[in-house]
N, C-alpha and C positions, 0 to 999 in steps of 0.2 A: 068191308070198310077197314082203315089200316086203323090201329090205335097207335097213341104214343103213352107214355111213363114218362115224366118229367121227374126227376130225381136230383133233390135239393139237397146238399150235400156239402159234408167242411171234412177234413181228412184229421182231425183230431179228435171224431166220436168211433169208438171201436163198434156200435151200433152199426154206423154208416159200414165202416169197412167190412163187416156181415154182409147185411144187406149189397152192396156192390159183388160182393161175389158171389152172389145169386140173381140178381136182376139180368143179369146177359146171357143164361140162360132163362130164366124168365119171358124174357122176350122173345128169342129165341123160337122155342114150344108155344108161344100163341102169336106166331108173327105181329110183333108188336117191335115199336123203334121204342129205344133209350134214347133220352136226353137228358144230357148231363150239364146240372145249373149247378155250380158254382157258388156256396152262401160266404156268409162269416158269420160262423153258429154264436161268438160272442154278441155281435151285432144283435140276432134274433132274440137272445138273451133278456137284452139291453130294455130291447125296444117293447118285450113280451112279460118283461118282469120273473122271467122262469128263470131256472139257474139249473148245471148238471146234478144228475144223482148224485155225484162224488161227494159233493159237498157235505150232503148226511153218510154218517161211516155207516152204519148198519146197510141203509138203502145202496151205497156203494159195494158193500162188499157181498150184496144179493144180488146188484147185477153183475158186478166180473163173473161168479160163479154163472148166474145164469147163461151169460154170452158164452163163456167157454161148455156151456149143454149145446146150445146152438152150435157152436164151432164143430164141436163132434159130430153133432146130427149132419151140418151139410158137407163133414167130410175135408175141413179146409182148416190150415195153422190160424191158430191166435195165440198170442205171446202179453201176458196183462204189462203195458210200460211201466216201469219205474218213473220215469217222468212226465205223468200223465199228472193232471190237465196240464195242456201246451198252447199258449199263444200262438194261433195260428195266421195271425194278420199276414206276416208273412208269405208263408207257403200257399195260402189262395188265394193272392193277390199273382203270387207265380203260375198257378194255375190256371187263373182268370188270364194271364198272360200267352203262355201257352196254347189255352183253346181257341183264344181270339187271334195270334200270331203263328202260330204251328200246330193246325189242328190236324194234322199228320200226324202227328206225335203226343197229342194229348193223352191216349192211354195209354201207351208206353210212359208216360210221366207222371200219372196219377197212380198208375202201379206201383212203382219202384218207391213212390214216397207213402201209399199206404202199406206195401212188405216193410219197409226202412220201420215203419214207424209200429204194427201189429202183429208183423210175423218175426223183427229182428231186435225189438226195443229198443231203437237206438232213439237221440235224444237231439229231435230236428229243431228245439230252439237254438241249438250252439250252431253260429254259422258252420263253422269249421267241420262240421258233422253233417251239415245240408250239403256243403261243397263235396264231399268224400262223397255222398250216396250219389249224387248229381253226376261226378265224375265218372264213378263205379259203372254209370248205366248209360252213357253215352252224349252225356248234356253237359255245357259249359257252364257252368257256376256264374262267370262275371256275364253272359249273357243273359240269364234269367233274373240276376240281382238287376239288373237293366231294365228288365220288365215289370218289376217289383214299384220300380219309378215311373211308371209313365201314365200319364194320368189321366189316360183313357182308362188303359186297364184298372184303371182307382176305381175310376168314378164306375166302368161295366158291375165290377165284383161291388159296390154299395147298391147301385141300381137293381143287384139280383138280389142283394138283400134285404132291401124295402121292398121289390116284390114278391118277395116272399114272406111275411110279415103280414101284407096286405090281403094276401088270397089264406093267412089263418095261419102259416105255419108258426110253430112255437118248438121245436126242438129238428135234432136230426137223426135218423134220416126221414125227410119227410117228402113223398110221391104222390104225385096225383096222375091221376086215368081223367081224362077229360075235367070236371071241377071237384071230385072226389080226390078227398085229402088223406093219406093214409101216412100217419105214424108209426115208426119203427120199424126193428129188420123183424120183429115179433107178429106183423101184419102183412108176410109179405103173401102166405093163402088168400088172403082179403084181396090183393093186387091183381094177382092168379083169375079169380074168377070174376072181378069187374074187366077182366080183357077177356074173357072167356065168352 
């Protein structure tokens, strides 16, 4: 029997972008499919009443270090932003755009904006710095600010985020293996052997 990993996800938790670079092998090694939803980790916030670690400096500055332990263990750059927390309404509305319009091209575009934004520190609220990396990697800027409007892709990227909300999630990255909920890229063993 085939499993899937459903993997909730906003590209301004450096959590998530851990976790993303191990989920695809992940899956991989226990032939299992990824599915990549799309949240608005503000939204989940919102609606959850929880808020990022950043917000506590102590708790924030035990997780940078700790993610960059992870980061070494699986082998992979993290870079802590200077402009971190970032409104991301944007970007995964582009996203949501993308996967629903060019799903060809969906990881090729979630890549280039979690390196831009974890491996390079660049700082994807300034348009002008969204259009550069965009350019950089082979996508048109005015074409995806086009999708950013179009109110399917609104309404798809809110609809993933009231479902997600509703089946428990409360931060990112958060994966489920059938109705098993599993928080953070600190849980991804846990993932492992519910596919196993």
């Amino acid at each position: 029997m085939s499993k899937n990993v459903e993997f909730f996800f906003d590209l301004g938790s450096p959590a998530t972008y851990l976790a993303y670079t191990q989920l695809p092998k992940i899956c991989e090694q226990t032939g299992s499919q990824l599915i990549y939803t799309p949240m608005l980790l503000g939204g989940v916030f919102k609606a959850t009443g929880n808020a990022s670690p950043a917000v506590i400096p102590a708790k924030g500055r035990y997780m940078f270090q700790d993610l960059d332990r992870y980061a070494k263990r699986y082998g992979v750059p993290l870079k802590f932003n200077p402009h971190f927390p970032i409104n991301t309404l944007m970007l995964m509305r582009a996203v949501t755009g993308i996967q629903l319009r060019q799903p060809e091209r969906f990881l090729a575009f979630i890549d280039c904006l979690f390196t831009a934004l974890w491996v390079e520190g660049r700082s994807l609220d300034d348009p002008a710095t969204v259009a550069a990396v965009l350019t950089q990697n082979g996508f048109d800027p005015d074409e995806v600010l086009t999708l950013t409007a179009d109110e399917e892709v609104k309404a798809a990227l809110k609809d993933n985020t009231e479902k997600a909300v509703q089946r428990g999630v409360f931060g990112a990255p958060s994966m489920f293996v059938g109705n098993q909920l599993f928080f953070g890229q600190d849980r991804l063993d846990f993932v492992v052997e519910a596919l196993s």
